[in-house]
C-alpha positions in Angstrom: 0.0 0.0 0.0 1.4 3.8 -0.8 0.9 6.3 1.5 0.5 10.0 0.9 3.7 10.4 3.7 6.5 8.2 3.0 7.3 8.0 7.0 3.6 5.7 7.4 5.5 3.0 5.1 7.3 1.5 8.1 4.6 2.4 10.9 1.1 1.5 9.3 1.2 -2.3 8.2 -0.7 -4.2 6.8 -0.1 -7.5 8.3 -2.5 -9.9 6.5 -1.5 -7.9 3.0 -5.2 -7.5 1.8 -4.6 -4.3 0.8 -2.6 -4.4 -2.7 1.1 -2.9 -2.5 0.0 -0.2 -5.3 -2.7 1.1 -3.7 -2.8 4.6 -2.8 -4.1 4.9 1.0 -4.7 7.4 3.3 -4.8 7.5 7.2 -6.4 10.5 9.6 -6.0 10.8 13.2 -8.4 11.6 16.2 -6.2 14.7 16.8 -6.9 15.8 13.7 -8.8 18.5 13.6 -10.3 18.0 10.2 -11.0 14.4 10.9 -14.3 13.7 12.1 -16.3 16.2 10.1 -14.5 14.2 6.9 -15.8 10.9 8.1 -19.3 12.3 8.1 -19.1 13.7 5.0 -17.8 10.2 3.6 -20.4 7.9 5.1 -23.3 10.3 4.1 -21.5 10.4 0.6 -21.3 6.0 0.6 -24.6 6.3 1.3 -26.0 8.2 -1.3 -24.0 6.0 -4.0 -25.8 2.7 -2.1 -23.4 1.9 0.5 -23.7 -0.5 3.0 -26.1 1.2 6.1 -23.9 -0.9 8.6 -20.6 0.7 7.1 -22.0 4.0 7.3 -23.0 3.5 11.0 -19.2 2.5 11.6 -18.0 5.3 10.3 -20.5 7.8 12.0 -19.4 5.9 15.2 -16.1 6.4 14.6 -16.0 10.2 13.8 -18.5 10.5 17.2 -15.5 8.8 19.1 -12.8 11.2 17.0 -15.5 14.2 18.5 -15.6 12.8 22.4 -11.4 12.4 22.2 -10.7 16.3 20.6 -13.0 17.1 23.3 -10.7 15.5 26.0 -7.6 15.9 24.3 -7.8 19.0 22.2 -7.2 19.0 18.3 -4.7 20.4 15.9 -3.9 21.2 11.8 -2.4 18.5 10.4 1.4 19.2 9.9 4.6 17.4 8.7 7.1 16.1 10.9 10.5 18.4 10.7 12.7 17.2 8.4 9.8 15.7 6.4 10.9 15.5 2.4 8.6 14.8 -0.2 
């Protein structure tokens, strides 16, 4: 799998390789500020294309957890880590 940051390549596995080593993937974090309004967007989006109700409830569920953890923890923009070279 290819991430968007090169650094993920070592950190974010995929241990049963079901995901093919080509394919462009992209991760976002609780702390993300961003984050949890995306995933809302995307499971009302999947849902309008036919997706899967339970897979939209996941989602929803997960961006509601994303929410109660800024709360706790705070948020912040999405950065690059120092150093970071495209």
């Amino acid at each position: 799998m290819i991430h968007a940051r090169e650094d993920y390549t070592e950190r974010i596995q995929d241990s049963k390789n079901l995901i093919p080593e080509d394919e462009p993937v992209f991760l976002l974090r609780g702390q993300d500020a961003l984050a949890p309004s995306l995933l809302l967007d995307w499971a009302s989006r999947m849902r309008s294309l036919g997706g899967d109700p339970a897979m939209a409830d996941l989602v929803r569920a997960q961006a509601n957890r994303m929410i109660i953890w800024q709360n706790t923890n705070g948020v912040k923009v999405p950065d690059l880590p120092k150093g970071f070279k495209q």
